[in-house]
N, CA, C and O of each residue as an XYZ file, in Angstrom:
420
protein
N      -4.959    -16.145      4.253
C      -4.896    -14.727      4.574
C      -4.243    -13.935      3.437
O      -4.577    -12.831      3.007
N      -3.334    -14.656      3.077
C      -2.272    -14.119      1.753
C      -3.650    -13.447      0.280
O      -3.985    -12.364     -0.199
N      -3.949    -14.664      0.137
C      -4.529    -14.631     -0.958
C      -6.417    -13.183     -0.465
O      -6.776    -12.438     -1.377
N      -7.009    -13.144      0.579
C      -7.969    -12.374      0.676
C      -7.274    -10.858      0.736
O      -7.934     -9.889      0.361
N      -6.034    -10.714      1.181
C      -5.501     -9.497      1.379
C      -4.653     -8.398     -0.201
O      -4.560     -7.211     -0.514
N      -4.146     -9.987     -0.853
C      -4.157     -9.510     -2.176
C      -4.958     -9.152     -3.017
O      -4.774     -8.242     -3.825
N      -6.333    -10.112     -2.871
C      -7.565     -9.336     -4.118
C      -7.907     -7.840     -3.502
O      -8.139     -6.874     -4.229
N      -7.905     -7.782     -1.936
C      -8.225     -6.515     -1.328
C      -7.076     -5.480     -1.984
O      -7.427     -4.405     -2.469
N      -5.559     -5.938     -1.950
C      -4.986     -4.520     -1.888
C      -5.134     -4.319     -3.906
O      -5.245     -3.215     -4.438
N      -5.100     -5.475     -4.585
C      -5.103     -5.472     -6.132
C      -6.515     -4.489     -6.542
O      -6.553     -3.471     -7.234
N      -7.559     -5.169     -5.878
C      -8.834     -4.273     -6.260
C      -8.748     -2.585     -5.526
O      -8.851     -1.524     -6.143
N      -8.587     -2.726     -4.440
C      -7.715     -1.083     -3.903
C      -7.168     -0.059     -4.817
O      -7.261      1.160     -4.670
N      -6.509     -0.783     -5.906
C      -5.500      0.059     -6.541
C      -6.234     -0.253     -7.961
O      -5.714     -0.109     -9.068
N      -7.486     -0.686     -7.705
C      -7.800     -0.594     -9.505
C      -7.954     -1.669    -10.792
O      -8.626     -1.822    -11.812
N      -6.848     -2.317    -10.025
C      -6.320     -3.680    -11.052
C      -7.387     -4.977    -10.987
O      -7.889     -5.313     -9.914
N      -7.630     -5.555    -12.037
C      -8.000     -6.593    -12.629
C      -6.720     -7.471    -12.062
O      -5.688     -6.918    -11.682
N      -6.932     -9.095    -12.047
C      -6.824    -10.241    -11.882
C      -5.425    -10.351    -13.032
O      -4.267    -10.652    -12.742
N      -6.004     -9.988    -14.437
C      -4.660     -9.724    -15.801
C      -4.441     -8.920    -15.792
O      -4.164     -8.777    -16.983
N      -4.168     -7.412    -15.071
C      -3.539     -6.448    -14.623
C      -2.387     -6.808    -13.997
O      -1.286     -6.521    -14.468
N      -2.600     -7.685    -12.513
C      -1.588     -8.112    -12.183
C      -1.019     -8.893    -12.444
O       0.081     -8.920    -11.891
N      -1.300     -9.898    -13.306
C      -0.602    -10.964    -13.878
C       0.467    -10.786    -14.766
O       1.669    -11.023    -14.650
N      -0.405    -10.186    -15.942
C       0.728     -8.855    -16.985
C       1.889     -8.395    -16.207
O       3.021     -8.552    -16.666
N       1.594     -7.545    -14.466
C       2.636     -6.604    -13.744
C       3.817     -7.920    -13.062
O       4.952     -7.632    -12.682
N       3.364     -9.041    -13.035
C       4.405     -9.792    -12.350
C       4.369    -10.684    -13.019
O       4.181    -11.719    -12.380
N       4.490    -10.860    -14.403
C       4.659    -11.679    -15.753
C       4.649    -13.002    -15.244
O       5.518    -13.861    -15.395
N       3.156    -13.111    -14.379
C       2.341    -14.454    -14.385
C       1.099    -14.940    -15.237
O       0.503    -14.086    -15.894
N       0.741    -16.031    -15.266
C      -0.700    -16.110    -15.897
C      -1.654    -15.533    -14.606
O      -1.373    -15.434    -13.411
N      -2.938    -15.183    -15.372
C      -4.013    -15.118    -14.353
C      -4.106    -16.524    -13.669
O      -3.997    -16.564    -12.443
N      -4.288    -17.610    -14.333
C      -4.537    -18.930    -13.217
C      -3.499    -18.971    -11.544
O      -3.805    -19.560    -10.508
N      -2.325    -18.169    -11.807
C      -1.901    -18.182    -10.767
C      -2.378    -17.444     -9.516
O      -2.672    -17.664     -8.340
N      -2.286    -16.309    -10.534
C      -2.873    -15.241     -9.209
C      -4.489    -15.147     -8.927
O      -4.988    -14.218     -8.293
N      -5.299    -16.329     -9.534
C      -6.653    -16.484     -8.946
C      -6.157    -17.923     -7.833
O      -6.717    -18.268     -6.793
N      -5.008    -18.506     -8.458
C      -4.995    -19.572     -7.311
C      -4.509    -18.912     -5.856
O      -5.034    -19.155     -4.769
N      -3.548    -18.151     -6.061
C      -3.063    -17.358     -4.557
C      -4.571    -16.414     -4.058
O      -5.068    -16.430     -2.932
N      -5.008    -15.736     -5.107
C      -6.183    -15.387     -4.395
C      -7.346    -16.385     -3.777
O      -8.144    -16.024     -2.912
N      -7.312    -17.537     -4.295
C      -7.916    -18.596     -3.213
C      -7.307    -19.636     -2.497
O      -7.501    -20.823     -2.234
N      -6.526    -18.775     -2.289
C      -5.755    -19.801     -1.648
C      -5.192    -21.240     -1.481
O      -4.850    -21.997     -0.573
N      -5.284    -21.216     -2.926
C      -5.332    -22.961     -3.251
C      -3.088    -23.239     -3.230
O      -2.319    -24.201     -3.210
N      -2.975    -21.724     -3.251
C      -1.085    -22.050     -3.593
C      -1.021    -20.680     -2.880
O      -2.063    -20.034     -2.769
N       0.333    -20.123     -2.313
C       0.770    -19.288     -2.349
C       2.158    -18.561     -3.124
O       3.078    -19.250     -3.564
N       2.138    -17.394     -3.188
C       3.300    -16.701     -4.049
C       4.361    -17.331     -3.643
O       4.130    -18.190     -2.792
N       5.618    -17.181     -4.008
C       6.649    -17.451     -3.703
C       7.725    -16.317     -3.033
O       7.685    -15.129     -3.356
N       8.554    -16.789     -2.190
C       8.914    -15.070     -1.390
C       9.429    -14.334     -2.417
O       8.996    -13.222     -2.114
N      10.115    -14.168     -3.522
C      10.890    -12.939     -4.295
C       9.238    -12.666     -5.192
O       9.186    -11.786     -6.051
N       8.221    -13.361     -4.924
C       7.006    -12.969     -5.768
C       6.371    -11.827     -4.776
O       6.003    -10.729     -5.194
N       6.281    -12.318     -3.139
C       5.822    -11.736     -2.265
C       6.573    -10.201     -2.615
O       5.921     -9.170     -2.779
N       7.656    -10.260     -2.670
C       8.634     -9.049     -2.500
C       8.022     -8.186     -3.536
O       7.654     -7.040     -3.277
N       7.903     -8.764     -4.792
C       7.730     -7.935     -5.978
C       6.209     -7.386     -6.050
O       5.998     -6.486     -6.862
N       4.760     -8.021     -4.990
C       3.527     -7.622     -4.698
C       3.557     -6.734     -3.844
O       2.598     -5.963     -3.860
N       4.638     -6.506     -2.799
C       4.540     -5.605     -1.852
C       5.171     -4.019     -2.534
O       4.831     -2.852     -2.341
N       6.121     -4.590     -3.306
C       7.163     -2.926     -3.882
C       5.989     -2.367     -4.790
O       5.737     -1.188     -5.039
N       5.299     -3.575     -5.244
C       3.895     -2.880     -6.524
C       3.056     -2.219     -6.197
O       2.801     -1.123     -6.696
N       2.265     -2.922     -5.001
C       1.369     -1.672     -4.241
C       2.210     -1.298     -2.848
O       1.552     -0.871     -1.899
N       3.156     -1.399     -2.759
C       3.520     -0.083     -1.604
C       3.237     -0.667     -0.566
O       3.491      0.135      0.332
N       2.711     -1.950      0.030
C       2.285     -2.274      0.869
C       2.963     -3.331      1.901
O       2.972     -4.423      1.333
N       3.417     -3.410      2.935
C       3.737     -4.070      3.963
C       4.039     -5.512      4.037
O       3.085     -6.213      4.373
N       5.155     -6.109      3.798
C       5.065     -7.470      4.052
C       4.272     -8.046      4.957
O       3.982     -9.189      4.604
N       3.728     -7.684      6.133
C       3.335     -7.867      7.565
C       1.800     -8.204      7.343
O       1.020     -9.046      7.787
N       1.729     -7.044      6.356
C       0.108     -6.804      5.899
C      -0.641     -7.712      5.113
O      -1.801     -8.121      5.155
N       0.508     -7.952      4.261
C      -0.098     -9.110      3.234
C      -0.208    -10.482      3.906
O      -1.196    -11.206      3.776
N       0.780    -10.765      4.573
C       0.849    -12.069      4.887
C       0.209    -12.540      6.218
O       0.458    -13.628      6.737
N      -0.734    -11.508      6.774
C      -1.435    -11.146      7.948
C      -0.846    -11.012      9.234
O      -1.504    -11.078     10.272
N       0.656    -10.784      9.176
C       1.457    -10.760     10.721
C       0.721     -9.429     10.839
O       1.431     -9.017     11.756
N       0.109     -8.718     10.697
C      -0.670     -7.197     10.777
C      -1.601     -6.442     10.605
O      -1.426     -5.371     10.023
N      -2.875     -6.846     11.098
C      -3.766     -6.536     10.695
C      -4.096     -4.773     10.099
O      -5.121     -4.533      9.461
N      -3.270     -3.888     10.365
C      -3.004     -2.571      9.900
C      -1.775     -2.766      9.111
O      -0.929     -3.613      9.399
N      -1.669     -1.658      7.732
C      -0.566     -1.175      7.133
C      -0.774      0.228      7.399
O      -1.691      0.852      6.866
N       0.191      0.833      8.349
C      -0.225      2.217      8.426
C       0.290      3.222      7.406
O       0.071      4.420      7.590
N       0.956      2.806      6.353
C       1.307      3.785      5.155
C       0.235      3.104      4.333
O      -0.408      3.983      3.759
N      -0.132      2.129      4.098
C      -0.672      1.792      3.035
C      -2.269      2.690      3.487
O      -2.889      3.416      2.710
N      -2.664      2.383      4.935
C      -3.764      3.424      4.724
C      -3.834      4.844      5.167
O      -4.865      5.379      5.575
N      -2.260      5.626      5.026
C      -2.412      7.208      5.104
C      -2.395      7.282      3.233
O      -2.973      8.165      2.599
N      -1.711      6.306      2.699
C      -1.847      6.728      0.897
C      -3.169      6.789      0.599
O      -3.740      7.761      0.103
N      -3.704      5.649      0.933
C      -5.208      5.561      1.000
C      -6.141      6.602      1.183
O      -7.198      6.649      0.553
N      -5.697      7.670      2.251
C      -6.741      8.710      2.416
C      -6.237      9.936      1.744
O      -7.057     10.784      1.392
N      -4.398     10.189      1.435
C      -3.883     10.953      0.621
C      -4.368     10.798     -0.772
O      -4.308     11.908     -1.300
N      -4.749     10.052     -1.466
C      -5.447      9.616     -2.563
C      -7.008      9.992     -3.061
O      -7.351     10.171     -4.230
N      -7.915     10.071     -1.796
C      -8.740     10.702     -1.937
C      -8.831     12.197     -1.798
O      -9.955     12.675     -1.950
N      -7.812     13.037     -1.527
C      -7.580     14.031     -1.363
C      -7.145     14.692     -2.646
O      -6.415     14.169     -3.488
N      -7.811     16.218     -2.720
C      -7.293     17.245     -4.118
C      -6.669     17.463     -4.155
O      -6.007     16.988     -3.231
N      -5.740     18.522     -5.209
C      -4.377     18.729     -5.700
C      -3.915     19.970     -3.920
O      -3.091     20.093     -3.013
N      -5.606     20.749     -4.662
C      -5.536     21.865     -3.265
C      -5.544     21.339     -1.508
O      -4.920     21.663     -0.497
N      -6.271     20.684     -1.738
C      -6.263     19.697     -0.386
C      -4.749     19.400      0.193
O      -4.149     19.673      1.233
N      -4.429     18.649     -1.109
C      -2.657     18.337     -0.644
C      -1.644     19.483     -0.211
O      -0.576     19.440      0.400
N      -2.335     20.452     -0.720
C      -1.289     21.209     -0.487
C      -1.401     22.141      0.649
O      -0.559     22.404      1.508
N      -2.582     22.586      0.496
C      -2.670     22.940      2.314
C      -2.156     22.138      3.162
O      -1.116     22.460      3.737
N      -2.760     20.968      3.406
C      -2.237     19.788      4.230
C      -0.185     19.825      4.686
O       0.395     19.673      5.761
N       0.288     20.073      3.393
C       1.824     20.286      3.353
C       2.171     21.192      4.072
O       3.015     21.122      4.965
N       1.134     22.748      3.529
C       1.472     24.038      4.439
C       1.344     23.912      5.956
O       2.030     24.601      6.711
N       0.624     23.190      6.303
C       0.177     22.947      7.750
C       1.371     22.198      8.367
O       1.778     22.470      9.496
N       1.992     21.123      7.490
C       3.081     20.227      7.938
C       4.613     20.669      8.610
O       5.331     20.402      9.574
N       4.559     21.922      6.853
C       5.459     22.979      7.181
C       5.433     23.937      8.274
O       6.430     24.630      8.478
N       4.580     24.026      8.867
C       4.180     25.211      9.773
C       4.313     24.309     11.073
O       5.143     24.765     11.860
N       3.827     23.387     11.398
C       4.070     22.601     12.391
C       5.629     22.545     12.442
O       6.163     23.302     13.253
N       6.254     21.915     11.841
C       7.756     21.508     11.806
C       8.890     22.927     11.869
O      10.083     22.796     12.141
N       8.119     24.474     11.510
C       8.858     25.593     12.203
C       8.470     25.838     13.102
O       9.256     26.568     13.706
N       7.271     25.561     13.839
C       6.858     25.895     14.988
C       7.768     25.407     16.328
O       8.150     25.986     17.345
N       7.941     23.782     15.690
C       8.472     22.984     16.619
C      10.206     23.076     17.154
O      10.892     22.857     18.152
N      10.356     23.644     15.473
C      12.527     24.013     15.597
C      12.219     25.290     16.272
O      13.134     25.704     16.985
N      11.289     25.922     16.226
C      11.489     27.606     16.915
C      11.519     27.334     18.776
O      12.326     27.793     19.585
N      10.575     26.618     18.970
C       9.880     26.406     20.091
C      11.713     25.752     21.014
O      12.244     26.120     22.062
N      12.095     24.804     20.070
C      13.541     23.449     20.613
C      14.290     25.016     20.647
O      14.633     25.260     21.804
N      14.563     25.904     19.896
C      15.274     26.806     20.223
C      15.229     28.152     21.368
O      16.123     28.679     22.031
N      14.116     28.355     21.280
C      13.963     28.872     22.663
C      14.122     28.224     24.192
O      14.599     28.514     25.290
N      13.764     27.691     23.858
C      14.447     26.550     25.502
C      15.286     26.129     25.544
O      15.604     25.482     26.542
């Protein structure tokens, strides 16, 4: 599970096989072996794949079949500069709506 969820979140974000190898100053033979699962990472390796892409211990190691930040970045990512920022204004507007609303009652 380790190893199908890493080529998923590595290719996700762009990276080549010696992308990540270079980023966690391994050879590629390793991280094609964790990607087939022939070995797995080691936990302070796990730690250092999850802080890289942002992604969920739970997720990688399949206790989770959802990362729910890893896929709101995911759709924040496909989104424009303008996009984002409406989106914020709306956030903002919700969150005075809601202190105005706690204060009247």
């Amino acid at each position: 599970m380790i190893g199908e969820r890493l080529a998923e979140i590595r290719k996700d974000h762009g990276d080549k096989q010696t992308d990540l190898a270079e980023k966690l100053n391994v050879t590629v033979s390793t991280v094609r072996s964790w990607e087939q699962e022939k070995s797995s990472p080691p936990h302070e390796m796990l730690v250092r794949i999850c802080r890289l892409y942002r992604v969920s211990s739970d997720y990688l190691l399949g206790l989770s079949d959802v990362d729910p930040a890893y896929v709101q970045r995911q759709r924040l990512e496909n989104l424009s500069k303008h996009e984002l920022k409406v989106l914020n204004d709306f956030e903002d507007f919700l969150i005075w709506r809601k202190n105005r609303n706690a204060k009247s009652e």
